[in-house]
PyMOL CGO cylinders between C-alpha atoms (Angstrom):
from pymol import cmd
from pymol.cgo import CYLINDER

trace = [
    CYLINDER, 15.57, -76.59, -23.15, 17.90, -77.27, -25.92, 0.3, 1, 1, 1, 1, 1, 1,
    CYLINDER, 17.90, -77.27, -25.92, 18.17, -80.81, -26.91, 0.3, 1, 1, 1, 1, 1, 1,
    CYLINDER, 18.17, -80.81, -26.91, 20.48, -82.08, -29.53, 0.3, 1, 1, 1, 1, 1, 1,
    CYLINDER, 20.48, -82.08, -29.53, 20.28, -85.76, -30.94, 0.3, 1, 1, 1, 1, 1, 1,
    CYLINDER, 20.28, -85.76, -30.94, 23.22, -87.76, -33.31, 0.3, 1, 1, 1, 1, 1, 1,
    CYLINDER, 23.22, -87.76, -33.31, 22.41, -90.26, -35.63, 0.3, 1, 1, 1, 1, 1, 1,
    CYLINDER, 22.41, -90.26, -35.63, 24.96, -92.07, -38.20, 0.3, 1, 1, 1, 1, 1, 1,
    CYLINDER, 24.96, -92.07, -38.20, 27.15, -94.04, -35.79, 0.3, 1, 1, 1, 1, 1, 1,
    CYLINDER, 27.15, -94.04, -35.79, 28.32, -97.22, -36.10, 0.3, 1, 1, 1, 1, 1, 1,
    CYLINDER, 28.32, -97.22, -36.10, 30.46, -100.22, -37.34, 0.3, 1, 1, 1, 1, 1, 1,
    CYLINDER, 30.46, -100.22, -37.34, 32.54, -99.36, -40.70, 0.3, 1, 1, 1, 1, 1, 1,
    CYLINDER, 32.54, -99.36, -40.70, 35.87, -100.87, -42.16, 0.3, 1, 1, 1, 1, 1, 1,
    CYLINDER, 35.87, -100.87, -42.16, 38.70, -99.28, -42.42, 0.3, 1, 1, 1, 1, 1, 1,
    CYLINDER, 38.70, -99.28, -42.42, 38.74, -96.70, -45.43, 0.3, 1, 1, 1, 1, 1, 1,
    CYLINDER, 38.74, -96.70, -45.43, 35.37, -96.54, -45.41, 0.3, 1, 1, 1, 1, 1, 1,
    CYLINDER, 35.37, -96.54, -45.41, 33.22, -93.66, -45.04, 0.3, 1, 1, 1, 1, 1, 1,
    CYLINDER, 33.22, -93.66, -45.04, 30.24, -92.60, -42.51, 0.3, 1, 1, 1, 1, 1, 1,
    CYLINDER, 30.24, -92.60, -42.51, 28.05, -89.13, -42.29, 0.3, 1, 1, 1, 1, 1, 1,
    CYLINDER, 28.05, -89.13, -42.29, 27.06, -88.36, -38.60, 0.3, 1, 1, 1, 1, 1, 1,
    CYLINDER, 27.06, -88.36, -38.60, 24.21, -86.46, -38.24, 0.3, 1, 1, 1, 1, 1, 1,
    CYLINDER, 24.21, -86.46, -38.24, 22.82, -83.93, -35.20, 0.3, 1, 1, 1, 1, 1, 1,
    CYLINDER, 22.82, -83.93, -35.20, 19.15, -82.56, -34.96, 0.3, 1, 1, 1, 1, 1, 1,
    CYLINDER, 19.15, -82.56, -34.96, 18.52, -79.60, -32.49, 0.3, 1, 1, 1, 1, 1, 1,
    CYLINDER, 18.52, -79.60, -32.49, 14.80, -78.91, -30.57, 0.3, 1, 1, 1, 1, 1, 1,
    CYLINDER, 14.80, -78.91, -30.57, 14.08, -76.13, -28.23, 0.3, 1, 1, 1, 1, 1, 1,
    CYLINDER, 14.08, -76.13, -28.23, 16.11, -73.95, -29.74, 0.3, 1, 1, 1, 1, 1, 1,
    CYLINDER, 16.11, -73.95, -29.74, 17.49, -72.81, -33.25, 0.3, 1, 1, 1, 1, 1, 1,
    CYLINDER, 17.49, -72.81, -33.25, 21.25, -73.68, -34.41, 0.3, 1, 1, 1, 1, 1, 1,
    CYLINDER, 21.25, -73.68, -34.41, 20.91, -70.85, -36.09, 0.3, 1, 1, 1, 1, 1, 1,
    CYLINDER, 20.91, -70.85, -36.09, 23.48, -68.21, -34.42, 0.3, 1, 1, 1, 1, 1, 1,
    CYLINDER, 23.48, -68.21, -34.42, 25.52, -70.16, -32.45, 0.3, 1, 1, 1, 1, 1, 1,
    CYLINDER, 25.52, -70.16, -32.45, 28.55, -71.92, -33.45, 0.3, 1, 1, 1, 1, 1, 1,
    CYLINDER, 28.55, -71.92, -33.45, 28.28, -75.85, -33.55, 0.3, 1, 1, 1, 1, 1, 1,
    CYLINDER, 28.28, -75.85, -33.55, 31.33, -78.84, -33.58, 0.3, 1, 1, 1, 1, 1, 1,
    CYLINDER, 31.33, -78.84, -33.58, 31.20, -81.92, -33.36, 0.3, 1, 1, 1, 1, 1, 1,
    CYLINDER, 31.20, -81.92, -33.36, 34.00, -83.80, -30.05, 0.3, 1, 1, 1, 1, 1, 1,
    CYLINDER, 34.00, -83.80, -30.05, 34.85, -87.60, -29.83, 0.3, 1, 1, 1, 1, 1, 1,
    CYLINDER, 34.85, -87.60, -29.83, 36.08, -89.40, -27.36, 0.3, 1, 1, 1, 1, 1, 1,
    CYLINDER, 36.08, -89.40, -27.36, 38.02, -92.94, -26.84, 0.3, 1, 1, 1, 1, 1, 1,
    CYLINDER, 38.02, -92.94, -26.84, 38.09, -95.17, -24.02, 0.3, 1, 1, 1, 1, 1, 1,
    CYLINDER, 38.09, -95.17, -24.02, 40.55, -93.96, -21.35, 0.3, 1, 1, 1, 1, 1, 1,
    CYLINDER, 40.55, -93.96, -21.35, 41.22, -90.41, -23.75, 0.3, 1, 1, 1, 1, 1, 1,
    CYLINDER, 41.22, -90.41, -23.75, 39.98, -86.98, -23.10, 0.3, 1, 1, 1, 1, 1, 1,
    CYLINDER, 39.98, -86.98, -23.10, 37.01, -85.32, -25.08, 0.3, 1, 1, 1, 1, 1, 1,
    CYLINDER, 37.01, -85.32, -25.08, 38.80, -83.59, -28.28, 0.3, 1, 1, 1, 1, 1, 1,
    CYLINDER, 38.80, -83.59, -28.28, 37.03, -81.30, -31.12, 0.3, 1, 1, 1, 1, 1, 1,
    CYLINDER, 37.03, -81.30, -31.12, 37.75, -83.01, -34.39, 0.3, 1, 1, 1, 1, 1, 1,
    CYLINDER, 37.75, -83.01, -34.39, 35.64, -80.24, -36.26, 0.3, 1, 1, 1, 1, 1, 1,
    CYLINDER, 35.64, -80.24, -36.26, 33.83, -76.45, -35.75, 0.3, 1, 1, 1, 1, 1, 1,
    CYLINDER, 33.83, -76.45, -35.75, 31.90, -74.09, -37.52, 0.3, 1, 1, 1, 1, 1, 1,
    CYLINDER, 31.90, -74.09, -37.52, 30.55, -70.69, -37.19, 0.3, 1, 1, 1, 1, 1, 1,
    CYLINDER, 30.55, -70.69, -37.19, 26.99, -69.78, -37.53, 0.3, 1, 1, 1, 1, 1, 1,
    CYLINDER, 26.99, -69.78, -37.53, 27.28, -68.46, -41.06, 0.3, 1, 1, 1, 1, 1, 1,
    CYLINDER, 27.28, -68.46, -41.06, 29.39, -71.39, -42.36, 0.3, 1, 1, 1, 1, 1, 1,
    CYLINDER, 29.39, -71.39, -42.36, 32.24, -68.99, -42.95, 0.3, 1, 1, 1, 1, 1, 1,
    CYLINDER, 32.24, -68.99, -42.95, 35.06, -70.24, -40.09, 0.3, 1, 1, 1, 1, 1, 1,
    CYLINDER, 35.06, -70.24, -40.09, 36.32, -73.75, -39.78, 0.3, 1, 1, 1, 1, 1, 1,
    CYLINDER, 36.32, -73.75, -39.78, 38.54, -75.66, -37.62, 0.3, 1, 1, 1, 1, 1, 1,
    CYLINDER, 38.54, -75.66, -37.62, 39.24, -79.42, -37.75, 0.3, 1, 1, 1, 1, 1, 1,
    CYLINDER, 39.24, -79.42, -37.75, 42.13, -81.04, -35.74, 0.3, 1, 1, 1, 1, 1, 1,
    CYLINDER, 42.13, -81.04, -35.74, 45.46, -81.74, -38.03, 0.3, 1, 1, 1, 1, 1, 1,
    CYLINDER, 45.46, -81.74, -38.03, 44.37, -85.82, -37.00, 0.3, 1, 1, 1, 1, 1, 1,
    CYLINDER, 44.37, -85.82, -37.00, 41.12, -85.67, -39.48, 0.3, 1, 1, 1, 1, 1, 1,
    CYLINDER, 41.12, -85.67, -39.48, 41.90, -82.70, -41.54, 0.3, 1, 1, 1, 1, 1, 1,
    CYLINDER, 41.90, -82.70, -41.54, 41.10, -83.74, -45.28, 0.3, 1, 1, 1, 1, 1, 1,
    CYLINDER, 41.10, -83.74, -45.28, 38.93, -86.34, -44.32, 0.3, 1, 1, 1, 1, 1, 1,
    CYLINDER, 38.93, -86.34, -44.32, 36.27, -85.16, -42.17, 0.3, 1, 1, 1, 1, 1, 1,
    CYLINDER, 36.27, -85.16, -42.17, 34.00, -82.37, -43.35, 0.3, 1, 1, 1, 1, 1, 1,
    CYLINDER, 34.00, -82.37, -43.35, 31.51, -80.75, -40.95, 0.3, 1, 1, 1, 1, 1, 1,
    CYLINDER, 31.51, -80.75, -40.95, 28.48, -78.52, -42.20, 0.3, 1, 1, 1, 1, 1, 1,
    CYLINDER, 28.48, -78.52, -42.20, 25.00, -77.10, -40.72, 0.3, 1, 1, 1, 1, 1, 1,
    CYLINDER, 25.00, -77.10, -40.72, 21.60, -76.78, -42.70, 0.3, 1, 1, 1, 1, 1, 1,
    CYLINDER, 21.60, -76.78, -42.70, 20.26, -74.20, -40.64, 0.3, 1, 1, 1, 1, 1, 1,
    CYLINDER, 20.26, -74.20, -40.64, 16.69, -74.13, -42.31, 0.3, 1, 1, 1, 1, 1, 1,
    CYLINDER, 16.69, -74.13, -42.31, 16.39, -77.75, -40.97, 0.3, 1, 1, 1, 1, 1, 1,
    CYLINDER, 16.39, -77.75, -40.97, 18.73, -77.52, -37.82, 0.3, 1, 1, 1, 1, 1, 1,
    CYLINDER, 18.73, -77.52, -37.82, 20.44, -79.69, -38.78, 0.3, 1, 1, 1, 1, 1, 1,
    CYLINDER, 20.44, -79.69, -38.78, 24.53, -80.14, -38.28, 0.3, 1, 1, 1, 1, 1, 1,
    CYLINDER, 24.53, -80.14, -38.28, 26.63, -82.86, -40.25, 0.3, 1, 1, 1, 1, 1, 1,
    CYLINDER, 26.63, -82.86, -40.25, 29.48, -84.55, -39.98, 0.3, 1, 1, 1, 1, 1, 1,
    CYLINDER, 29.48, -84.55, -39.98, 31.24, -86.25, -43.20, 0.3, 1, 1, 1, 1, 1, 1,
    CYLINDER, 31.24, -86.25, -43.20, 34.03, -88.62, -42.36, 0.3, 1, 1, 1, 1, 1, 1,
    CYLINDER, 34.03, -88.62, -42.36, 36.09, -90.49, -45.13, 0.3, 1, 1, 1, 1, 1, 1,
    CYLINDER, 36.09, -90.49, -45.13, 39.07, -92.45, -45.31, 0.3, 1, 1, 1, 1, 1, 1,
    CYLINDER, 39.07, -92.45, -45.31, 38.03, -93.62, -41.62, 0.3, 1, 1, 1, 1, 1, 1,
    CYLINDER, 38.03, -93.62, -41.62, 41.22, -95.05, -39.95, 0.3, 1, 1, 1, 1, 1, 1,
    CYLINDER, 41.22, -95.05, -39.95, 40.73, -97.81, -36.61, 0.3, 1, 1, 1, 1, 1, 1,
    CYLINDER, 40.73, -97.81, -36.61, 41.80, -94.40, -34.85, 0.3, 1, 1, 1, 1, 1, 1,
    CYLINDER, 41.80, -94.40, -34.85, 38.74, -92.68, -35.43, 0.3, 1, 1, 1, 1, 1, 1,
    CYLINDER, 38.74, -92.68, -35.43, 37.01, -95.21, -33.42, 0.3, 1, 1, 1, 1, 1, 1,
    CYLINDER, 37.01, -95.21, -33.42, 35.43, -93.46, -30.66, 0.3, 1, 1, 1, 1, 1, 1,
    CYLINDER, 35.43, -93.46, -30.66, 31.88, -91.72, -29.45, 0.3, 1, 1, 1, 1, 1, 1,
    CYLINDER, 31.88, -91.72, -29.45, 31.43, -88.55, -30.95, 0.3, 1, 1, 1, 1, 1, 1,
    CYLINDER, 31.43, -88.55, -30.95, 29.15, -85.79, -29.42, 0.3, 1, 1, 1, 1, 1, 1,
    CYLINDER, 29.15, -85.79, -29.42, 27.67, -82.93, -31.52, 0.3, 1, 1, 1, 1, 1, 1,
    CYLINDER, 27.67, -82.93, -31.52, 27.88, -79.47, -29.65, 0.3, 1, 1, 1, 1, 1, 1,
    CYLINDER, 27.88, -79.47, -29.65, 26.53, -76.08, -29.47, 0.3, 1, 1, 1, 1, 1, 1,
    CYLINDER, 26.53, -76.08, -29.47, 27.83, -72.96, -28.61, 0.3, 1, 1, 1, 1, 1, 1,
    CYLINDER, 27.83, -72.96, -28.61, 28.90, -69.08, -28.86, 0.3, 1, 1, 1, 1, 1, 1,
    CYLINDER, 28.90, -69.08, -28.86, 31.97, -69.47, -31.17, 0.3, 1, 1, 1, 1, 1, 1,
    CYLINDER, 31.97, -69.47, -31.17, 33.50, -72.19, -32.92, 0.3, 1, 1, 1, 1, 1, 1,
    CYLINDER, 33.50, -72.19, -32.92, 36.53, -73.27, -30.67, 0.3, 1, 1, 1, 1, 1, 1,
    CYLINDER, 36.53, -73.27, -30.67, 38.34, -76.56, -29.95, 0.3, 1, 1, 1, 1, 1, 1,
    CYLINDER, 38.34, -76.56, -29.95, 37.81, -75.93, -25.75, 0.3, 1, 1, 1, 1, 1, 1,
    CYLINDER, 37.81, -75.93, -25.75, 35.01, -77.93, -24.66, 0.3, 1, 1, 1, 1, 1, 1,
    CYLINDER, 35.01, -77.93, -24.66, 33.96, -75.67, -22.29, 0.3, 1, 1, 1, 1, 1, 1,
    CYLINDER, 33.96, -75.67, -22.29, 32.76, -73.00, -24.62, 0.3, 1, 1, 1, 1, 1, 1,
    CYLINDER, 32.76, -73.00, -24.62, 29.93, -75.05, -25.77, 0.3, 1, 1, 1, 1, 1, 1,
    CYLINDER, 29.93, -75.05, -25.77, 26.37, -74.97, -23.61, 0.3, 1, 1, 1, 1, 1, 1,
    CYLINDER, 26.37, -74.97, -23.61, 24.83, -77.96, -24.72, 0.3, 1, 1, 1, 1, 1, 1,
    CYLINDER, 24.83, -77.96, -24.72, 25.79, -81.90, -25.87, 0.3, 1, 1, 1, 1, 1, 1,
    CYLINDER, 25.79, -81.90, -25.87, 24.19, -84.79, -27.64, 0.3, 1, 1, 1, 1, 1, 1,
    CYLINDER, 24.19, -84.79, -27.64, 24.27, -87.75, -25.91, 0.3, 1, 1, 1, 1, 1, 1,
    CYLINDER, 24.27, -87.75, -25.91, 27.21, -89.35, -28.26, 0.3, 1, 1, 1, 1, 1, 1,
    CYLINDER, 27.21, -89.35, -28.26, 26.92, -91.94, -30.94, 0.3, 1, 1, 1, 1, 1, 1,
    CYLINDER, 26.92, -91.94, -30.94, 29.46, -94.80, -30.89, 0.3, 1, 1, 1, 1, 1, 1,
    CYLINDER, 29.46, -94.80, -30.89, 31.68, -95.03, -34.33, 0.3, 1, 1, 1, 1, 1, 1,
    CYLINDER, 31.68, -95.03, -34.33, 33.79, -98.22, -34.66, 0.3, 1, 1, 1, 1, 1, 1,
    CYLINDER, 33.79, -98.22, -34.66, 36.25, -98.65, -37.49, 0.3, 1, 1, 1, 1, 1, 1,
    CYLINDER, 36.25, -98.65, -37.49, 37.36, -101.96, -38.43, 0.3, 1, 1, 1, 1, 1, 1,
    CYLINDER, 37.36, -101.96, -38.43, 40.76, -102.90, -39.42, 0.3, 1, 1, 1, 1, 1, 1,
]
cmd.load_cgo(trace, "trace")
């Protein structure tokens, strides 16, 4: 059973800067494609960031392009999440995620992190 746990969350002002991190057990990250979702009160789920198992593809939605920088350290399994210039719009939970191929559809990825709660101040 793949588990996946975030760490990083919490309360920063606006402009500020926060690094999420996700830890896999049970199985390697290694492979597989991993992003990283958030979610607001009342919104859907949306990717913010993906990226392949080599490192080599990218996506990040046009809302934190520039300021949010994902990356993996597959010798640790280990997935990151770099987010600067934090806005009160970027408050929300965010979920780490793995899957078969780094997309924005939620329903490509197998399994979830429980979420971590990011709150930007303004």
């Amino acid at each position: 059973q793949v588990q996946l746990v975030e760490y990083g969350g919490g309360l920063v002002q606006a402009g500020g800067s926060l690094r999420l991190s996700c830890a896999a057990s049970g199985r390697t990250l290694s492979g597989y494609a991993i992003a990283w979702f958030r979610q607001a009160p009342g919104k859907e789920r949306d990717c913010v960031a993906a990226i392949s198992w080599s490192g080599s593809t990218t996506y990040y939605s046009n809302s934190v392009k520039g300021r949010f920088t994902i990356s993996r350290d597959n010798a640790k399994n280990t997935m990151y999440l770099q987010m600067s210039s934090l806005k009160p719009e970027d408050t929300a939970v965010y979920y780490c995620a793995q899957g078969r191929t780094p997309t924005r559809v939620a329903s490509i990825y197998d399994y979830w992190g429980q979420g971590t709660q990011v709150t930007v101040s303004s």
